[in-house]
C-alpha positions as CSV (number, residue, x, y, z in Angstrom):
1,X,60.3,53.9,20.8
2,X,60.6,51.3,23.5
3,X,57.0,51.5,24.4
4,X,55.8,50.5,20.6
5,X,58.5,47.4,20.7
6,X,56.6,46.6,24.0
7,X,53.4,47.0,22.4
8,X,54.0,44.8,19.9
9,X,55.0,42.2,22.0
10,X,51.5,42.0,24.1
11,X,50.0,41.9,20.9
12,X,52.2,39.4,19.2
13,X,52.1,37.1,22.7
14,X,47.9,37.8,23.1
15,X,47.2,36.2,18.9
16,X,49.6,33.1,19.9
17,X,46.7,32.4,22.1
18,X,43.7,32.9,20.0
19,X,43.8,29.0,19.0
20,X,43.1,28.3,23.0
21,X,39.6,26.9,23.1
22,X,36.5,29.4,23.2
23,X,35.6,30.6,26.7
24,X,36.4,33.6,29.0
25,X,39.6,35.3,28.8
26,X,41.5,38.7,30.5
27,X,43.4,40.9,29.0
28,X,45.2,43.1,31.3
29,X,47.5,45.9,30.7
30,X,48.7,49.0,31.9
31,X,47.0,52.5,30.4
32,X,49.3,52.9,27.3
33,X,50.4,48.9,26.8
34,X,48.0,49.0,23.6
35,X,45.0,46.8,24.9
36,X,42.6,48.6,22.0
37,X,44.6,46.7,18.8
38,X,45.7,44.0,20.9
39,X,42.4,42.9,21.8
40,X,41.2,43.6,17.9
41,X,44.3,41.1,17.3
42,X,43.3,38.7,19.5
43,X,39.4,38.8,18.7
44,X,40.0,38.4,15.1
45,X,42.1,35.6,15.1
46,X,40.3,33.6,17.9
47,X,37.2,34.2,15.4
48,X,38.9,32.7,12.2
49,X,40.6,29.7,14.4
50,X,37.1,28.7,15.9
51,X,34.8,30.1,12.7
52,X,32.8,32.7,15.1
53,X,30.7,35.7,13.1
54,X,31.6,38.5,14.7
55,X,33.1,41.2,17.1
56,X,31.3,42.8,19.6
57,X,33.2,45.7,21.2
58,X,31.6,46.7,24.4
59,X,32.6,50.1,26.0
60,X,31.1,52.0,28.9
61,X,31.3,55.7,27.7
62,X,30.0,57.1,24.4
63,X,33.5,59.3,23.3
64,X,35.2,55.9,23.6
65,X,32.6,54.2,21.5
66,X,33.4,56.8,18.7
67,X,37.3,57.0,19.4
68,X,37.7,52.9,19.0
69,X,35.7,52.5,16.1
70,X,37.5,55.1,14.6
71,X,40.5,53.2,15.1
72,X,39.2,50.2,14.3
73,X,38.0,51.9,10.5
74,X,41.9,53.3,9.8
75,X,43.2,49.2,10.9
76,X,40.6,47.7,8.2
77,X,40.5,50.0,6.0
78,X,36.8,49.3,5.3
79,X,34.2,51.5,6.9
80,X,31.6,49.3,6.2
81,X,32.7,46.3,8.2
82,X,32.2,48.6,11.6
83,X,28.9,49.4,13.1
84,X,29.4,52.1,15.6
85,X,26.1,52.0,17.5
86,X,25.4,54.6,20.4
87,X,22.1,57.1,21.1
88,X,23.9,60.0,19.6
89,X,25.5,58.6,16.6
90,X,25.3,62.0,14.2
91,X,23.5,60.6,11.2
92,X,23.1,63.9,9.3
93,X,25.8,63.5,7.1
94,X,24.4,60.4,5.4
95,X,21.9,60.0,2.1
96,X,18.5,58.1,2.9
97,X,19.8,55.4,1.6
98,X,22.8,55.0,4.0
99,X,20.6,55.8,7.2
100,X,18.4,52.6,6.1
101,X,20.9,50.8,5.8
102,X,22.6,51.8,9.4
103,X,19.3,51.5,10.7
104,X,18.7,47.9,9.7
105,X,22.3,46.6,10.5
106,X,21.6,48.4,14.6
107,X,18.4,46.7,15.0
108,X,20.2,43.6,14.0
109,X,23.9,43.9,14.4
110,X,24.3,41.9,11.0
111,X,28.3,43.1,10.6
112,X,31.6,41.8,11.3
113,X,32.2,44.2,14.2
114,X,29.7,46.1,16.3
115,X,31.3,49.1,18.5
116,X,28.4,49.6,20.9
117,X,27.8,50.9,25.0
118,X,27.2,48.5,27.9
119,X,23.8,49.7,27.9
120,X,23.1,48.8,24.6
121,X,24.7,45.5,25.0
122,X,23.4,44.3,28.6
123,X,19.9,46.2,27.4
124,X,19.7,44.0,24.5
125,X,19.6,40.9,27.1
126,X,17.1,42.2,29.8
127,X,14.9,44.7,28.0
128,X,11.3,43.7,27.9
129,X,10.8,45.3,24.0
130,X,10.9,42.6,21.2
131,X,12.8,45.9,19.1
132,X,16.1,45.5,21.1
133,X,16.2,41.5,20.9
134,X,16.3,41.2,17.5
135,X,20.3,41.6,17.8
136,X,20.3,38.5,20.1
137,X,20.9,36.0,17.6
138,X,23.8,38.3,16.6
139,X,25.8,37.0,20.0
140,X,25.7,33.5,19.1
141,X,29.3,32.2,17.7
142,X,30.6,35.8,18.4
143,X,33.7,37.0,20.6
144,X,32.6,39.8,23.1
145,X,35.4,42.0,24.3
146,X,34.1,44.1,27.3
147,X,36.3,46.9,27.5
148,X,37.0,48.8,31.1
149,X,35.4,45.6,33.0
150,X,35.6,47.5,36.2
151,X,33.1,49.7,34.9
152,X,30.3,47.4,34.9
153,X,28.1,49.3,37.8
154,X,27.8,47.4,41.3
155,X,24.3,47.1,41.1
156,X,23.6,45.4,38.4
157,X,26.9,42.9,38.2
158,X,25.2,39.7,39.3
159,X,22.9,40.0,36.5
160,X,25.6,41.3,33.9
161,X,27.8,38.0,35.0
162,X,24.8,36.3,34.2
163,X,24.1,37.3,31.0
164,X,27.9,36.6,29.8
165,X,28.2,33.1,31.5
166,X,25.1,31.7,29.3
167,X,26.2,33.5,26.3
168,X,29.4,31.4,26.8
169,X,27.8,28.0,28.2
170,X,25.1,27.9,25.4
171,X,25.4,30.3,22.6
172,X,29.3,29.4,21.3
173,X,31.0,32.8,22.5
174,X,33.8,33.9,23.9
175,X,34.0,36.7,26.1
176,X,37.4,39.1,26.8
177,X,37.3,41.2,30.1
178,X,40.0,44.0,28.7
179,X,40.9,46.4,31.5
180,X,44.2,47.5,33.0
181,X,42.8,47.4,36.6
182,X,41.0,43.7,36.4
183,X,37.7,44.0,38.4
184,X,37.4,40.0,40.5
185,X,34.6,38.4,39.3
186,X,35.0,34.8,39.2
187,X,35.3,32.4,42.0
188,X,38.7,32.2,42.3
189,X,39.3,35.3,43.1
190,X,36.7,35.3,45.7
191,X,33.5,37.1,44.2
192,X,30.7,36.2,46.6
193,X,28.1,35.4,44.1
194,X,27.0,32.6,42.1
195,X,27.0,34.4,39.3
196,X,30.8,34.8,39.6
197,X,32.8,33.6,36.4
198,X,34.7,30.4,35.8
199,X,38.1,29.6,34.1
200,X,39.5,32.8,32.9
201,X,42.5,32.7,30.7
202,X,45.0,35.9,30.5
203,X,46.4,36.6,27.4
204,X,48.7,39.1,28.0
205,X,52.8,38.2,28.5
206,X,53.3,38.6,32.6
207,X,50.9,41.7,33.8
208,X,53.4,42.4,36.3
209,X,56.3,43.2,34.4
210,X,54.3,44.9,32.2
211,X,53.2,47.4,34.2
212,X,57.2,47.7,35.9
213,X,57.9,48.5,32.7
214,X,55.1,50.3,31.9
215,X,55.7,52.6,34.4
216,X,55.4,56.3,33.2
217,X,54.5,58.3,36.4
218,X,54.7,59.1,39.2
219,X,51.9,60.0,42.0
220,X,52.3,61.7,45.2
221,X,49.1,62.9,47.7
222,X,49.0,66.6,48.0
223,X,46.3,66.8,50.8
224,X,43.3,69.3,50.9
225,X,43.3,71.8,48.1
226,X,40.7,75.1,47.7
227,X,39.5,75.6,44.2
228,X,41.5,78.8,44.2
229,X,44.8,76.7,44.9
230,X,43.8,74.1,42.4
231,X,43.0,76.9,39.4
232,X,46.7,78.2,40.5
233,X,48.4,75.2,40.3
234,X,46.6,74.6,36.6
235,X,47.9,78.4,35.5
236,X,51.2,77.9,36.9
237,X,51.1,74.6,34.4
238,X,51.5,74.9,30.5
239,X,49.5,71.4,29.8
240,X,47.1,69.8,32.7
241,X,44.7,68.3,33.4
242,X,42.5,68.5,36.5
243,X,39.8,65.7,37.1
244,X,36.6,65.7,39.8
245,X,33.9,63.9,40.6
246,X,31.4,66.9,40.7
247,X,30.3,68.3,37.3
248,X,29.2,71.7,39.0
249,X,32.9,71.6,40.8
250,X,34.1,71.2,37.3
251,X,32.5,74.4,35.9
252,X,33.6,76.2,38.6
253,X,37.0,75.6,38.0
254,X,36.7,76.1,34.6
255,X,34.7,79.1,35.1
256,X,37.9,80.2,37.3
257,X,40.5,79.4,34.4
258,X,38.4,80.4,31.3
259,X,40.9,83.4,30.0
260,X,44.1,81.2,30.7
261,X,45.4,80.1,27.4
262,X,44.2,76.9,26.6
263,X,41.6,76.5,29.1
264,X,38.6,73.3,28.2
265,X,36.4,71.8,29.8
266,X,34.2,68.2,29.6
267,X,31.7,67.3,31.1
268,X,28.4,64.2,30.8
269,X,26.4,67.4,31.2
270,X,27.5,68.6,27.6
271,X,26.4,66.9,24.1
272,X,28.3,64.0,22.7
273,X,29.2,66.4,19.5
274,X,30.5,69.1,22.0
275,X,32.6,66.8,23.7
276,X,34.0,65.5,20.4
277,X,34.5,69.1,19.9
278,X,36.7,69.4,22.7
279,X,38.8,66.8,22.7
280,X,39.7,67.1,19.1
281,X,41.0,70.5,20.6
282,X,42.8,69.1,23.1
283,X,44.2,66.6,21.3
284,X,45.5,69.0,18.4
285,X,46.9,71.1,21.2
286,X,48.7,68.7,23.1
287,X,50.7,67.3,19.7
288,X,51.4,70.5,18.8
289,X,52.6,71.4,22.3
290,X,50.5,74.4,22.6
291,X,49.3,75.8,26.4
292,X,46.0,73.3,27.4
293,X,44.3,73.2,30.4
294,X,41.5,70.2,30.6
295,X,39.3,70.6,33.9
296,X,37.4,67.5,33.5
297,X,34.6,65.2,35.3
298,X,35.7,61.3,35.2
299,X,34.4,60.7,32.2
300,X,37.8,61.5,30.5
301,X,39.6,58.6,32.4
302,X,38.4,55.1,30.8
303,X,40.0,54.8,27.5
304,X,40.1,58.6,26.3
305,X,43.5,58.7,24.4
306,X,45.0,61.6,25.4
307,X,48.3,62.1,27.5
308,X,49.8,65.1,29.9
309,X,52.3,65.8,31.7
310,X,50.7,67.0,35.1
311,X,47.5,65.1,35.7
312,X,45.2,66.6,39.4
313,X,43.1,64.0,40.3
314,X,40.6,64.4,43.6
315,X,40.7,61.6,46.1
316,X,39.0,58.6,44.9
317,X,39.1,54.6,45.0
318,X,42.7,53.5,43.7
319,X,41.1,52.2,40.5
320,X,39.9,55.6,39.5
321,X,43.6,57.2,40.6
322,X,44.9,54.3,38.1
323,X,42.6,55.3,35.7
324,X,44.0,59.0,35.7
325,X,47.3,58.0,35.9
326,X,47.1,57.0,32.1
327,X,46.3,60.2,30.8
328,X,49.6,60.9,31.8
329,X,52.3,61.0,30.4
330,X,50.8,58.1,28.1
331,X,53.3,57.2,25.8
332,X,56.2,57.6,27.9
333,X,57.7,60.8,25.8
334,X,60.8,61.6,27.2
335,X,63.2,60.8,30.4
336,X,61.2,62.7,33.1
337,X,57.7,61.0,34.4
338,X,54.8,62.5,34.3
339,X,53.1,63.7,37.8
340,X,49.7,62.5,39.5
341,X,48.7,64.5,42.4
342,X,45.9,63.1,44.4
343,X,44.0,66.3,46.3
344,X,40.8,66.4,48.8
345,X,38.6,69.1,48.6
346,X,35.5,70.6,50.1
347,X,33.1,69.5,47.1
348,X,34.0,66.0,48.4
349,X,31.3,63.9,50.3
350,X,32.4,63.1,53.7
351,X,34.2,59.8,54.5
């Protein structure tokens, strides 16, 4: 397919520059352009170029954490060289002799690649416990990607920026903001801080013509919607998704399509095995082109791989509408594109 030749060139051009001198780099491609395996790519040869330890993969939301390592385990081949650390990593399946063994290598990230959360990672810096520094010597001579930047929260980003400028000034890292809507944050670009980063390098081949030719959908404003018109709209669909920004919104709708064939729902407020759950659903569904109708919270729309062909999105900052627009259409299957409508509803908080 045309999109795999295309992938293969950002991951081709993005290792041609992994002998550039450690420091801060981007990475930024469209939903879909492969930024998972071509960040592993680049990571892995800028660590044997420059002789650094270790990967540390940093990702916002559990269900990616467990969706990249994944990954990650099928490229290798070799379990054992990933740590996948998280809060509700499901240990029950191991002997005692494993868990002691994934209990020592979390408390000191001792492995070639760690998959962890941002709050693992950024807690492992600030946290007043001597437990969670014992992985600090682990950052030294490592490259850190941070996958979806943009999702580092507002409130504490000064301090974040922080954190990765004196890992990179002192402790001989490299750090790769991997995104395909590239928060600003260094001075160049105007963040109003002093915390803002310096001398970022972008490995990707031309970010602009990747995402004209990355461009799988199309997405049109359909005003103010009831949650009876929205439940109609996701009947009159065979596969959908609907995303909102209010979890009890969510099961309402959900609660409104639950006999339609197909009908799921995800949600922070469920466990991470139950969302696993789901998704695996969905995901089987979708392939084999069986009826599915997602209603989701955001949580689905940094780095989940899935892909429809009708994706409902309420109104929301244009990064979050970029965001759902790659779980659409995703891999650019067949000649039509795939459909983002943008709604307002009355769950929404006022302007």
């Amino acid at each position: 397919r045309p999109i795999d030749a295309l992938r293969r060139r950002v991951l081709d051009h993005a290792r041609t520059r992994a002998a550039q001198a450690p420091g801060l780099f981007t990475l930024t491609v469209p939903t879909g352009g492969g930024k998972t395996l071509t960040s592993l790519g680049f990571a892995l040869d800028h660590a044997l170029h420059h002789r650094l330890r270790r990967l540390i993969y940093v990702i916002p939301y559990m269900s990616i954490v467990e969706q990249t390592a994944s990954v990650f385990r099928g490229v290798l081949g070799d379990d054992d060289a990933v740590l996948e650390h998280h809060s509700a990593f499901d240990m029950s399946d191991m002997d005692e002799t494993e868990t002691e063994q994934r209990r020592v290598a979390s408390a000191s990230w001792d492995v070639p690649i760690v998959v962890t959360t941002a709050v693992q990672f950024f807690e492992s810096l600030y946290a007043a416990r001597k437990k969670r520094c014992r992985k600090l010597h682990s950052l030294a001579g490592s490259v850190i990607v941070i996958d979806e930047a943009q999702t580092m929260p507002l409130g504490f980003l000064r301090p974040c920026l922080a954190a990765l400028a004196e890992l990179m000034a002192h402790y001989g890292t490299s750090v790769v903001l991997c995104t395909a809507t590239q928060p600003a944050l260094t001075a160049g670009q105007g963040f109003p801080a002093p915390e803002a980063l310096e001398g970022a390098r972008e490995i990707a081949p031309d970010p602009e013509s990747l995402y004209r030719a990355l461009k799988r959908v199309t997405v049109r404003d359909i005003g103010d919607q009831s949650d009876e018109a929205l439940a109609a709209r996701m009947r009159a669909a065979e596969q959908a998704l609907l995303i909102v920004d209010n979890r009890m919104q969510a099961r309402g709708l959900f609660d409104a399509l639950r006999d339609a064939a197909g009908a799921a729902h995800l949600s922070t407020l469920m466990t991470a095995a139950h969302r696993r759950a789901v998704l695996a659903d969905v995901r089987e569904r979708l392939m084999a082109g069986a009826p599915v109708r997602l209603v989701s919270t955001s949580l689905i729309e940094a780095g989940v791989d899935v892909s429809f062909p009708l994706v409902l999105r309420s109104a929301a900052g244009i990064d979050s509408i970029a965001q759902a627009a790659g779980r659409c259409n995703r891999n650019g299957d067949g000649a039509a594109l795939g459909e983002v409508l943008v709604f307002r509803s009355e769950h929404d908080a006022p302007p």
